[in-house]
C-alpha positions in Angstrom: 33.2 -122.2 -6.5 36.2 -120.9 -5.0 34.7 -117.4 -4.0 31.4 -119.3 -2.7 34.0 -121.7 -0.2 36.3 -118.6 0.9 33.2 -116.7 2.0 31.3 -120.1 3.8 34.9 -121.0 5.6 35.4 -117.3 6.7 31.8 -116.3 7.7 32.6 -115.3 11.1 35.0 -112.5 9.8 32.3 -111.1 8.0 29.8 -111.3 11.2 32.8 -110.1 13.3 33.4 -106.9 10.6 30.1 -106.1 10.2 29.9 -105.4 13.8 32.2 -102.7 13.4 31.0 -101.8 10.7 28.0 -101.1 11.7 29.3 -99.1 15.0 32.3 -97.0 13.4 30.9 -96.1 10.2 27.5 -93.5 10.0 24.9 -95.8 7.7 21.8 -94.7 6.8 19.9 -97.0 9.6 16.2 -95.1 8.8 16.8 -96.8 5.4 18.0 -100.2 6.6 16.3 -100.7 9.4 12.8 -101.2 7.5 14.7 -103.8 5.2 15.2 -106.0 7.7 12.7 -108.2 7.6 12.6 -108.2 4.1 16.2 -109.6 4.2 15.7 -112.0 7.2 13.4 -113.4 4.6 15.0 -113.6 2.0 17.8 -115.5 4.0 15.3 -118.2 4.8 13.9 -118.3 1.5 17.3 -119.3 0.4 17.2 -122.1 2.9 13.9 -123.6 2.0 15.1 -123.5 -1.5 17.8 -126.2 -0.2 15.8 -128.4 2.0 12.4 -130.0 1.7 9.4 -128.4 3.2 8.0 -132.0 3.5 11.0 -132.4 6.3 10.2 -129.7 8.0 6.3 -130.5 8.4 7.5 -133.9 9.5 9.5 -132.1 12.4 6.8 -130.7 13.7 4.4 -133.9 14.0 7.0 -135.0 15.7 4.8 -134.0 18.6 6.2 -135.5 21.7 10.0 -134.3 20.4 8.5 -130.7 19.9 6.4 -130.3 22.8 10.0 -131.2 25.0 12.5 -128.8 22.8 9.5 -126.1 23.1 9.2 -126.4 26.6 13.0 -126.8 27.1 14.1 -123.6 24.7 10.3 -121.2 25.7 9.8 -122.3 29.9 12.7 -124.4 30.9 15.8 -122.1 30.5 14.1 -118.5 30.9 13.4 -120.5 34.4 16.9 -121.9 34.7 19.6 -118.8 33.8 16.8 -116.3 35.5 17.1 -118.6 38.7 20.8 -118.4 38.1 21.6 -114.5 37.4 19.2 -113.2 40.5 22.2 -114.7 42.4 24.3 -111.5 41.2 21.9 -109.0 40.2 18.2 -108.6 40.1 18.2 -106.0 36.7 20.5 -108.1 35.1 18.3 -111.1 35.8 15.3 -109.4 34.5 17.2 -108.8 31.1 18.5 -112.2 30.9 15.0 -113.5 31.3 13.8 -111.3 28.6 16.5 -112.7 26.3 16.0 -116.7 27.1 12.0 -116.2 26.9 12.3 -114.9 23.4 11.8 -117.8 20.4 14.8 -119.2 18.2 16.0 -116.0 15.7 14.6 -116.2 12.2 18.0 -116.1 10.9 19.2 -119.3 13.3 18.6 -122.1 10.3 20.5 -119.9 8.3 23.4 -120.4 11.1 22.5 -124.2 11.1 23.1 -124.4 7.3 26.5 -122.3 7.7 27.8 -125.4 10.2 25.7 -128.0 8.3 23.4 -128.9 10.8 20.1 -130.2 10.1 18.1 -126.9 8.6 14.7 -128.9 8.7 14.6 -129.2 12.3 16.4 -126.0 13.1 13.5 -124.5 10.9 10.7 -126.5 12.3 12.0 -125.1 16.1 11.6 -121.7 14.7 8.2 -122.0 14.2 7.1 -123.5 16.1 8.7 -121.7 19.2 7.7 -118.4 17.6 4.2 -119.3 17.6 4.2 -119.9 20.8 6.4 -117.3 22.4 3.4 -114.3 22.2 1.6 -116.4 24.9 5.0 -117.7 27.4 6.7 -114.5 27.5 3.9 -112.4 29.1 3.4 -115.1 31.5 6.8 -115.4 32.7 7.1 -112.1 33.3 3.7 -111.9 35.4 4.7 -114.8 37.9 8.7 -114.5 37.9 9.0 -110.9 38.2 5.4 -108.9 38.8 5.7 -107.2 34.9 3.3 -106.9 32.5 5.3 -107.1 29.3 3.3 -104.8 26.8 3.4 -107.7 24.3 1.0 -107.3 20.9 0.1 -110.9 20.4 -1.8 -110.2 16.9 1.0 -108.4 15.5 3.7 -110.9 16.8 2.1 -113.8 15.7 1.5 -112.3 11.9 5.1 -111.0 11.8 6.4 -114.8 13.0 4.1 -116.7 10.5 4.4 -113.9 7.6 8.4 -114.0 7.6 8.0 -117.8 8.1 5.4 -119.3 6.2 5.8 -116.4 3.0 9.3 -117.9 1.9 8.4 -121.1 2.7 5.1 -120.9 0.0 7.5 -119.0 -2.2 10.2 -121.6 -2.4 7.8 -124.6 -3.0 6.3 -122.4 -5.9 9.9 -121.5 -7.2 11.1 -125.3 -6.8 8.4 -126.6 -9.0 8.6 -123.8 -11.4 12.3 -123.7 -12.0 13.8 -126.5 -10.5 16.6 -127.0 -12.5 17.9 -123.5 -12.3 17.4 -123.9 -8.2 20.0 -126.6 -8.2 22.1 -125.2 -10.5 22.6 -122.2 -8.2 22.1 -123.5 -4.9 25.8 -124.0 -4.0 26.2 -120.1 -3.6 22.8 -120.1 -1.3 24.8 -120.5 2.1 27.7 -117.4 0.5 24.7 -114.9 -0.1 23.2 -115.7 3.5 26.6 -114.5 4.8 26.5 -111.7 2.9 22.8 -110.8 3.8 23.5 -111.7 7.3 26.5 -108.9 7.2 24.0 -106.4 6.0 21.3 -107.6 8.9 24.5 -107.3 11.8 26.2 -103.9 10.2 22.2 -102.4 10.2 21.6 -103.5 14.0 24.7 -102.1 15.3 24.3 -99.0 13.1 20.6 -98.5 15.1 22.0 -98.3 18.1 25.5 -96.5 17.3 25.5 -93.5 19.5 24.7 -95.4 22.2 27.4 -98.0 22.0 30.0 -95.5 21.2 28.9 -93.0 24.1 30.3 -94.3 27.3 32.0 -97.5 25.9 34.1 -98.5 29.3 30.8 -99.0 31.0 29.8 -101.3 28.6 32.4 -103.7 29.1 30.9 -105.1 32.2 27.9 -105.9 30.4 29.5 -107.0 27.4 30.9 -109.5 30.0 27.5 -111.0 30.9 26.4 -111.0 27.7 29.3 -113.5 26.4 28.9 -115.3 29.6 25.5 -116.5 28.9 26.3 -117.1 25.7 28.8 -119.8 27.0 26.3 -121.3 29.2 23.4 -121.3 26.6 25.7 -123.0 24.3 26.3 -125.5 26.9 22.7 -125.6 27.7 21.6 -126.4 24.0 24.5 -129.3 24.1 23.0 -131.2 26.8 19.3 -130.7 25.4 20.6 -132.5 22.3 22.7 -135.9 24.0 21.8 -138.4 21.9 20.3 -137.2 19.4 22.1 -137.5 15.4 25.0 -135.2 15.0 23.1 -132.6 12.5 20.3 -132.6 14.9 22.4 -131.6 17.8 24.0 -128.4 15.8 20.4 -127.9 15.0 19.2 -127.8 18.3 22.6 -125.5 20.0 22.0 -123.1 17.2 18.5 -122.8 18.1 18.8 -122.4 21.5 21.9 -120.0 21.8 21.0 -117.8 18.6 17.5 -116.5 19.6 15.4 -113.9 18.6 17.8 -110.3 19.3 15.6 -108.3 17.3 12.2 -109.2 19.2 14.1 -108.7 22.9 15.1 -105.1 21.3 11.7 -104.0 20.7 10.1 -105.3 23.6 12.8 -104.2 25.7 12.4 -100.7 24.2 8.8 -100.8 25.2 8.4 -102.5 28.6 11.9 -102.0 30.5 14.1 -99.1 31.3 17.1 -97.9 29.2 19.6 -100.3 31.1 17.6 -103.3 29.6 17.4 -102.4 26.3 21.0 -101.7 26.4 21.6 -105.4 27.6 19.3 -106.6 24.3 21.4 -104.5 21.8 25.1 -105.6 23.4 23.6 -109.5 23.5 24.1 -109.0 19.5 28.5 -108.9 20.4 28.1 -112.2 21.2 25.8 -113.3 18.5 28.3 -112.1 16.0 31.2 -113.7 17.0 30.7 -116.9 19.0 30.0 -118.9 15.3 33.6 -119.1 14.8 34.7 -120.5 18.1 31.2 -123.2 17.9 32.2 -124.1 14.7 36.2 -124.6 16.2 34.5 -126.9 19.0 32.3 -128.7 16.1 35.8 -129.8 14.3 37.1 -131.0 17.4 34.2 -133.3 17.8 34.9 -134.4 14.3 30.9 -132.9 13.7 31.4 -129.9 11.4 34.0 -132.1 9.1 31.5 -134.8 8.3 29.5 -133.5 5.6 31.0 -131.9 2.1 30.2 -128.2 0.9 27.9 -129.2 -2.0 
């Protein structure tokens, strides 16, 4: 146990390392890269495993509670932080609006787990935002900025529900078939996310490695951006969740400030020009090492504290 607590209290270090990692040290990305998903869903196969599916199906009839975090997370703040970035600059807008119209990550109830937030919900806003997301994002780029975003609904909607809905069959099937072994090792699911997670971070820097490492100083600007939304998405995710139970609320900040990277990178790489792309792959700075300061801000609220590492 005392391996599986010194790698759940230092998780951002490994997040923060794997991003250099992944920049300052050649990996075999071709090889990696195709494992991501796999992995991804693996890490949420690990959290089904420790919550009940029966939650997270609740969650969603929840419908009136859905429809406003949906609408909030997939219409509201693309609307809001694109309204708010044209003030500076009209690229960086049109990157920014990519980012915020994007759904939750796949790998955000893994980051709810890791600050004990309420996984069932967090999961529940993953799917259901990624089932809608192949439908909002082309639309908000057709009336907000005149672009037709070469978005493959099929395919986006199959990859959502298979790396969804494939670990969560497989964990009912493994709970009923070997239940006692699942909570015998389930303390140590929430230390092998991290460790996955490294993997995930160190391969998505390593993608994009000559490119970070090219012209570095002009980065920083946009680096600066980057973290700057992340502040006020952070901020934007608190006020969604006044109110609500304190597991629900780390729920819901997790969900909205840790969205889908990996999507914005490919469509970015199809629809936009080279600057935006660059803006998707530098949003994942931010996404690697604002955990540790959340979870710092948690404490102080006397949130993250509340619940013992079981």
């Amino acid at each position: 146990m005392g391996i599986i607590r010194w790698i759940e209290g230092h998780f951002w270090a490994f997040l923060l390392f794997a991003m250099f990692f992944g920049i300052l040290v050649p990996l075999p990305t071709d090889y990696l890269i195709p494992l991501l998903k796999p992995e991804l869903m693996l890490t949420l196969l690990l959290v089904f495993l420790k919550i009940d599916v029966i939650a997270i199906l609740e969650r969603i009839r929840d419908f009136r509670s859905m429809a406003y975090l949906a609408f909030s997370f997939l219409i509201l703040s693309p609307l809001v932080f694109f309204g708010l970035f044209s003030l500076w600059d009209a690229e960086l807008a049109v990157g920014v609006l990519l980012l915020m119209s994007v759904p939750a990550g796949t790998s955000a109830p893994v980051l709810t787990d890791i600050l004990r937030g309420n996984a069932a919900l967090a999961m529940s806003l993953t799917i259901v935002t990624s089932l809608l997301a192949p439908f909002t994002i082309p639309l908000l780029f057709h009336y907000l900025v005149d672009q037709e975003v070469a978005v493959n609904h099929q395919k986006l909607f199959w990859d959502s529900a298979s790396m969804i809905f494939i670990p969560m069959v497989a964990s009912v099937i493994l709970k009923r078939w070997i239940p006692r072994f699942i909570k015998r090792v389930s303390p140590s699911f929430t230390a092998i996310n991290i460790l996955l997670l490294f993997v995930v971070v160190a391969s998505s820097f390593g993608s994009q490695r000559s490119t970070l490492l090219a012209n570095p100083i002009s980065l920083l600007e946009d680096i600066f951006w980057m973290y700057f939304l992340s502040v006020l998405v952070h901020a934007f995710g608190f006020l969604l969740a006044i109110g609500r139970p304190r597991e629900d609320r780390i729920a819901i900040i997790v969900e909205r400030a840790y969205m889908n990277n990996g999507l914005a990178v490919v469509l970015a790489a199809t629809s936009f020009p080279p600057s935006i792309l660059i803006l998707m792959v530098l949003s994942e700075i931010p996404w690697s090492t604002t955990l540790m300061p959340l979870r710092w801000f948690l404490r102080k609220l006397g949130w993250y504290e509340a619940r013992e590492i079981s």
